[in-house]
C-alpha positions, 0 to 999 in steps of 0.5 A: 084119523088125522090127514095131509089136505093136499089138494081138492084134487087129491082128495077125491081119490083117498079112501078111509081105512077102518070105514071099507070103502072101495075105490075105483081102480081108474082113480088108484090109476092116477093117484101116483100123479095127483101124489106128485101133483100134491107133493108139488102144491105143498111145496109151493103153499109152504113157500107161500105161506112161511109166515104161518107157524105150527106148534111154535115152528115156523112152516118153510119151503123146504120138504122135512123128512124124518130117516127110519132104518131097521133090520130084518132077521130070521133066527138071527140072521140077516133076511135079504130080499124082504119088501118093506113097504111105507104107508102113508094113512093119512091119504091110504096110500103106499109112499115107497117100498124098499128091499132089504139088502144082503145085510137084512137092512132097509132105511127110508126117508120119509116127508112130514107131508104137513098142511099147518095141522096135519101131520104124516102117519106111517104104517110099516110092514114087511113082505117075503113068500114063505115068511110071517113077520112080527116087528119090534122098535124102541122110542119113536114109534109104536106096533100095533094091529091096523084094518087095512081093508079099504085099500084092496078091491076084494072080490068085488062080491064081498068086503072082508076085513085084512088086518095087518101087523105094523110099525105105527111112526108119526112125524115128529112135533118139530118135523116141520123145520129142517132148522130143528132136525130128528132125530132118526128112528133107528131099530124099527126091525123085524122077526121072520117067521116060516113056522120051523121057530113057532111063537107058541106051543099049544096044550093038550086038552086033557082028554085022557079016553079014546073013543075010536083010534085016531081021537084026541086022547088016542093022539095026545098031542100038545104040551103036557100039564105039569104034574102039579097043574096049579099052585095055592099060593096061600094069599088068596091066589093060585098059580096055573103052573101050564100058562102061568097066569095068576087067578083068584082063588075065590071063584064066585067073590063076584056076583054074576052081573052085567059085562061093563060091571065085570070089567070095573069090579075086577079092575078094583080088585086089590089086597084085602077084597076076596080074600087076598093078602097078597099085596096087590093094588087096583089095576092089576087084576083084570078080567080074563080074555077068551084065550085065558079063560079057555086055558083053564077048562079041562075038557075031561071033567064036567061040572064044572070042567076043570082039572080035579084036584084044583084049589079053587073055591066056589067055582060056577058050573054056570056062564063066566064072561071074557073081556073079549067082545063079539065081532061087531064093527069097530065102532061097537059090539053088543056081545061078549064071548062068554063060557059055560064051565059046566062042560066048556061050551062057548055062549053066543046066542044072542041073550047069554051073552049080550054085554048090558042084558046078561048077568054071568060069573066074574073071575079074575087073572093077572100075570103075563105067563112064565108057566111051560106055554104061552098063550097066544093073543086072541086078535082083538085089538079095538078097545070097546071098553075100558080093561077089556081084551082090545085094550089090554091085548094079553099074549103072544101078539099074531105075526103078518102075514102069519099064513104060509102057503107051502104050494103043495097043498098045505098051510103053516100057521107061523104062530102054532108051526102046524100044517094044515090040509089047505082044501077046507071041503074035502072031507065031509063026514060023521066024526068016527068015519072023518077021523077014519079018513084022516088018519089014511089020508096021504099025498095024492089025495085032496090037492096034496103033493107034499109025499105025506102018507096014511098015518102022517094026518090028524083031525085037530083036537079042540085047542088045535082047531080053536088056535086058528081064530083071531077075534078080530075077524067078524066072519073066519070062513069068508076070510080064510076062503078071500081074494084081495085083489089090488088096484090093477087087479093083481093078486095081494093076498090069495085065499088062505084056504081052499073052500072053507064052507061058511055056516058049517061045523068043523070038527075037533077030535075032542068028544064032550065029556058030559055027553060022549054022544057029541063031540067039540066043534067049531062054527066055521064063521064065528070059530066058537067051540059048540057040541054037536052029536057025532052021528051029524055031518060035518067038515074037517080041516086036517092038521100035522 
């Protein structure tokens, strides 16, 4: 990360975004007057040192700045009130915030903050109770995921990731000399979010038997499959006309082989390799991200789980690999999600699923969607590997917040739309009788004073439950359960869920079809969907 040496003073007190470190509120305390401080130092070394040159421009005495505006919405209309904060990442420190006026507009003007080689990066992201935010900006500057946990206290027990959402603007090459003046980054605005304008719709599993009243094919929620679920387009491709995405038709062209191979080998593929004459060239194909892969399983079907009918050839009832790693830290991940499409089971144990030791089937997808939903993004967003999920980040891309706490005891998830029971512990039963529980479930009852009643509460089926992940995360429970607290100890961002237990299954209303003994789950940390028999113990987390 490049950073602004302002001062051996300032130095001290800077923390290192991505890295975790904490740091000592007493100094956070005097970082506002060391920033003027070094602002004041700067000036002075400019001054001193206007002789020296930069890429070609010479270093003056006056302070550069650079102008970004934008314009914060909701449905179209002007969002007044919105916080926009300016993070400088250099120093991991908040520059301003600014306040949308009553025509949704901010502006900002920014310093280069240069030393010779150095210069300003900025994260812009946006704040308001009751909305998530997604941003959006011509040439100038880019959106991006970024780790921003360094710069919160937590709960002083433990360190739990927080990734926001951002506008990513670096100062521009001539930024240094007023006498060569930007241009102003204009149009860095941003979309509201409370959940009634969802990003996505999910789709229904294809569970068609009920197994008690309250279950997944009794509740049949979710977008309903075509009639016509896919298409042979004759030239060695299918059309999956749910996502819309592209697969190859020739399921098992690829020997099973290690994860890096199975990036490359589909990275390579084109026109005349596995039977295509359709034209494509090599780049285009990619290995399917978690979410993708997951699209194509239909939960009701066994062996493999796929939708009976389909056009497919020489599918594995064996472990498909995904392009998206296993939390592992940013520096590097030893595990790749990984599906069995014998029933739809995730792998993660360790061996099945390690990226240079295990050999699983390839197949490959292109496209972007178009079909009756779209597919949200999985979260991930560091690029372990070249064409894998961090670097191509496929989907509808997750908003921040995106979590709405609607102060009765519910959440919305702006991404879905769907409202959740906000205390994650308390139902804690066998799957038939916290189905039972769910269905009476009603205002009054766990923390609820929303004025919902019996009838109004499901348990989530397995894409509902599984829609919650985001692959970033290394453990969900410990953040959706997390405090961030800021330098003063203040509130940033309070705990998502109300006791949402670690190491623990939370059901889904979906039974595995191979075995109807079990049903689909989630492990609260990593959110990887396992079955589990139905006469076993587990929490649920209602959703509506």
């Amino acid at each position: 990360m490049r950073r602004a040496i302002y001062s051996k003073a300032i130095l001290f007190v800077t923390t290192r975004r991505g890295t975790k470190n904490k740091t000592d509120p007493i100094l956070w305390v005097s970082f506002n007057m060391l920033m003027i401080l070094g602002i004041v130092l700067l000036l002075a070394a400019c001054g001193s040192h206007s002789g020296d040159s930069d890429g070609g421009n010479s270093i003056t005495g006056v302070m550069p700045t650079d102008s970004i505006s934008g314009t914060v919405k909701f449905n179209g209309t002007p969002l007044a009130g919105a916080t926009v904060t300016a993070f400088v990442t250099n120093t991991s420190s908040v520059y301003q915030v600014m306040t949308t006026d009553a025509n949704g507009n901010y502006s900002f003007s920014l310093p280069a903050w240069s030393n010779k080689s150095a210069y300003a990066d900025y994260h812009l992201w946006v704040n308001k109770a009751g909305y998530a935010f997604y941003p959006s900006v011509g040439n100038g500057a880019t959106v991006t995921r970024a780790d921003h946990t360094g710069q919160y206290m937590g709960n002083g027990i433990t360190d739990i990731g927080i990734y926001f959402t951002v506008i990513d603007y670096a100062a521009l090459p001539n930024a240094h000399d007023p006498a060569l003046p930007n241009s102003p980054l204009t149009g860095a605005n941003f979309n509201a979010y409370d959940g009634s304008n969802p990003l996505v719709s999910l789709a229904a599993t294809g569970q068609t038997t009920s197994y008690v009243s309250g279950d997944d094919a009794s509740k049949q929620k979710g977008v309903v499959w075509p009639g016509i679920r896919f298409t042979d387009n004759q030239n060695g491709t299918v059309t999956d006309n749910l996502t819309g995405l592209i697969w190859l038709k020739n399921a098992g062209c690829f020997s099973p082989t290690i994860w890096s191979n199975a990036l490359t080998d589909v990275n390579q593929l084109a026109s005349g390799i596995c039977g295509l004459t359709d034209g494509s060239s090599a780049g285009q194909w990619r290995l399917p991200n978690i979410n993708e892969l997951e699209s194509l399983l239909d939960v009701s079907a066994s062996n493999p789980a796929l939708p009976v009918g389909n056009p497919f050839t020489n599918v594995s009832s064996g472990i498909y690999w995904s392009s998206t790693s296993y939390f592992g830290g940013e520096t590097g991940s030893s595990n790749a999600w990984a599906i069995r499409f014998s029933d739809g089971r995730y792998i993660n144990d360790g061996i099945s699923n390690l990226k240079i030791g295990s050999n699983n089937a390839v197949w490959a997808v292109k496209g972007s969607g178009g079909g009756a939903i779209k597919l949200q993004a999985t979260g991930q967003y560091v690029v372990f590997a070249s064409g894998d999920d961090g670097s191509v980040q496929s989907g509808v891309p997750l908003t921040y917040p995106r979590w709405v706490d609607n102060g009765n005891g519910t959440v919305t998830d702006t991404i879905t739309g769907l409202i959740w029971l906000k205390q994650a512990d308390c139902i804690n039963q066998s799957w038939s009788s916290a189905i039972a529980t769910v269905n009476s479930l009603a205002s009054g009852q766990c923390g609820l004073t929303d004025g919902s009643t019996a009838g109004n509460w499901r348990m989530p089926n397995r894409n509902e439950m599984q829609s919650l992940s985001d692959r970033a995360m290394n453990n969900h429970a410990d953040f959706f359960d997390h405090t961030y607290l800021n330098w003063n100890n203040t509130v940033y961002q309070a705990a998502i869920f109300t006791n949402f237990i670690a190491s623990q299954y939370y059901w889904t209303s979906t039974t595995d079809a191979t075995d109807t003994s079990m049903a689909w789950t989630v492990y609260s940390c990593d959110f990887g969907l396992y079955d589990v028999a139905k006469i076993n113990i587990g929490y649920t987390l209602a959703v509506r």
